[in-house]
C-alpha positions as CSV (number, residue, x, y, z in Angstrom):
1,X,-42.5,89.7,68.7
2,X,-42.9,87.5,65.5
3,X,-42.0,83.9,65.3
4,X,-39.3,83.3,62.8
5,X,-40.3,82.7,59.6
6,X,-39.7,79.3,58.3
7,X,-36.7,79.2,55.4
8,X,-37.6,79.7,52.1
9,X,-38.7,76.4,49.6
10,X,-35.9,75.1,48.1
11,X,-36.2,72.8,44.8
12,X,-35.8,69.3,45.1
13,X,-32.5,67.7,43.9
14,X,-31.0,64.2,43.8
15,X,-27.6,63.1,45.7
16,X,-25.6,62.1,44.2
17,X,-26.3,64.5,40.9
18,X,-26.7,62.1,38.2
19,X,-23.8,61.6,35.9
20,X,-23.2,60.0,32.1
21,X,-22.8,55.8,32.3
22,X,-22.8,53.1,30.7
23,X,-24.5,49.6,30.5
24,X,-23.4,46.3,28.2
25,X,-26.6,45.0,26.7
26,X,-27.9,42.1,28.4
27,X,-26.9,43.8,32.0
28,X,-29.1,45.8,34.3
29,X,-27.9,49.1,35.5
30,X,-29.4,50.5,38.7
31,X,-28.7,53.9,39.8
32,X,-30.1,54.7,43.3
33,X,-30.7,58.7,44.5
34,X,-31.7,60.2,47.4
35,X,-34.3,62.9,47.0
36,X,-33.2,65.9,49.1
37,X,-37.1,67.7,49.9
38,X,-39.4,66.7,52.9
39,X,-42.2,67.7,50.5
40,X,-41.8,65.7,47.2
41,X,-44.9,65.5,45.4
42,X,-44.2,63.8,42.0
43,X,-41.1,61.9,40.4
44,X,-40.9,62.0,36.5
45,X,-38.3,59.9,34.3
46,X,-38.6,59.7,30.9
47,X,-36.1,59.5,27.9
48,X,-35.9,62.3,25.8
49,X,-34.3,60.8,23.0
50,X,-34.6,58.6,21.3
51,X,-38.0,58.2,22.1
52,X,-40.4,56.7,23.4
53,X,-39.4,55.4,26.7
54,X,-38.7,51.4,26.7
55,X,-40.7,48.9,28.7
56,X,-37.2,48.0,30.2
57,X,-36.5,51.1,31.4
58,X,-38.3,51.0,35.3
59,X,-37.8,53.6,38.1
60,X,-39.1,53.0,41.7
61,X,-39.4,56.0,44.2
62,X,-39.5,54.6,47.8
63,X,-38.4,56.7,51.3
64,X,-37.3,59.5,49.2
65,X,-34.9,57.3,47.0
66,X,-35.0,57.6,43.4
67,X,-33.9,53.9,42.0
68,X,-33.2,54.0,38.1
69,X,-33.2,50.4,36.4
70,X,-31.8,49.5,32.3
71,X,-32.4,45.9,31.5
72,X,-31.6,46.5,27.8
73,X,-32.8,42.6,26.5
74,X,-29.7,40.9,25.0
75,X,-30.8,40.3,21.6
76,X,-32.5,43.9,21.1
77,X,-29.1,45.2,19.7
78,X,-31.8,48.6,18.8
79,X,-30.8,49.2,22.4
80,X,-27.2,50.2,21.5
81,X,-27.0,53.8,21.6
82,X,-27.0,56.7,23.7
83,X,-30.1,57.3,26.0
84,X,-30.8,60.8,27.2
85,X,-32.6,60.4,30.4
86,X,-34.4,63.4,32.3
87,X,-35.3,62.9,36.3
88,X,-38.0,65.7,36.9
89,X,-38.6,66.0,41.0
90,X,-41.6,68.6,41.7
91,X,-42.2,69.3,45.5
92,X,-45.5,70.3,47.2
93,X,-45.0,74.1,47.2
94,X,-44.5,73.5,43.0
95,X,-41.2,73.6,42.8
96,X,-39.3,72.0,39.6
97,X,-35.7,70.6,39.3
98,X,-34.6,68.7,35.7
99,X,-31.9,66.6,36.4
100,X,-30.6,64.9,32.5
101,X,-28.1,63.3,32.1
102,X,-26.9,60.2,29.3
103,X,-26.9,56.2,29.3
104,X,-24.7,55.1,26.6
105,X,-25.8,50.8,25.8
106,X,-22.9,49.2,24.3
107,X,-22.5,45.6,22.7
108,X,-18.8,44.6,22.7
109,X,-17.4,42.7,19.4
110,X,-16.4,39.1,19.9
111,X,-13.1,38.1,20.4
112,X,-10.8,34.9,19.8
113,X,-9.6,33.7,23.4
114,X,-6.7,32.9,23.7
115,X,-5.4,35.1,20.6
116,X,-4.2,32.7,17.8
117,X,-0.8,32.9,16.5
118,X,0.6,36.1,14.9
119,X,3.3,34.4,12.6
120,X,3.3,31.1,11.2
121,X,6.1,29.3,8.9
122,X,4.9,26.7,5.9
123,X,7.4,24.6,3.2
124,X,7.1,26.1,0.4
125,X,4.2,24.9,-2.5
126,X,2.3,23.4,0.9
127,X,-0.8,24.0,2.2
128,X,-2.2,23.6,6.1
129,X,-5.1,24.1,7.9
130,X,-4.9,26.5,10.8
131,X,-7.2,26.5,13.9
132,X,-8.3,28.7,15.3
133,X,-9.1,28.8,19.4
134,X,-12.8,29.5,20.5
135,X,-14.9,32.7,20.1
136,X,-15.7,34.8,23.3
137,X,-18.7,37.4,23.9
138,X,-18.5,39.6,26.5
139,X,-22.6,39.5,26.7
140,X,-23.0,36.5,26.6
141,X,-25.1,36.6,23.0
142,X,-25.2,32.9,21.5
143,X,-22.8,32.4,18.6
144,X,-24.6,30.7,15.5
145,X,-21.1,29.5,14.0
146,X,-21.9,31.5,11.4
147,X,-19.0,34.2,12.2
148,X,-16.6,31.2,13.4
149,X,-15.6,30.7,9.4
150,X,-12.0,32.8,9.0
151,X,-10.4,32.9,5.3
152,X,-6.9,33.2,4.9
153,X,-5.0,33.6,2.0
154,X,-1.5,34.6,1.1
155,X,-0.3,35.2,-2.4
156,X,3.9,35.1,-2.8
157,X,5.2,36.1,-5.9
158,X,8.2,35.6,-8.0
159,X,10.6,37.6,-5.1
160,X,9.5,35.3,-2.6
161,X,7.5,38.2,-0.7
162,X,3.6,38.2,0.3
163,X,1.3,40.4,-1.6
């Protein structure tokens, strides 16, 4: 009698199957996977576009877990965009699985926090100054003042109604 024969070479995959996500700039992502093979030989990640791969873009293989790190840098606002990543696994026998899948980098616009005041009323043939409440970034990116400078104007004319 024979001994069984051992089951056929399956390719390695990673668990969970990697999906589309996002990352703010200035944040680090980190996606961990388990490699599902006893026999992994290599681990590739690259981007495919746009290319070439960016020094902040690190993956570490350790026990048969895949761990994918974005640090896009905070002022780098290149980074904003969509990153198609691949995850090639190879096993011992030879066996290939592509696993691709996107990383969108955003940068959030700034924001007035609280919200200033929707309606105002002035006397007539008067002018005012209006202030206006601090500036808020989501990343955290240093405001210059530059951007802090908000121009209003209204024009009434003879029927008493803005144009």
């Amino acid at each position: 009698m024979l001994p069984p024969s051992p089951p056929p070479n399956k390719a390695p995959y990673l668990n969970p199957a990697p999906t589309p996500t996002t990352v703010l700039i200035g944040a680090t992502l980190s996606l961990p996977f388990t490699i599902v093979d006893e026999t992994i030989a290599t681990v590739k990640v690259a981007i495919t576009a746009p290319t070439p791969t960016p020094s902040w873009m690190t993956q570490t293989v350790a026990s048969n877990t895949l761990t994918f790190s974005m640090a896009p840098p905070l002022t780098d606002f290149t980074t904003v965009k969509v990153w198609n990543c691949k995850v090639t696994l190879t096993d011992a026998a030879g066996l290939k699985k592509d696993h691709s899948f996107d990383v969108t980098v955003k940068n959030t616009a700034p924001y007035f926090n609280p919200d200033p005041p929707l309606t105002m009323t002035m006397p007539w043939k008067t002018s005012t100054s209006i202030s206006f409440p601090a500036f808020k970034d989501n990343e955290g990116h240093t405001d210059t003042g530059a951007s802090k400078t908000v121009e209003y104007k209204a024009t009434i004319n003879a029927a008493n109604t803005f144009i």
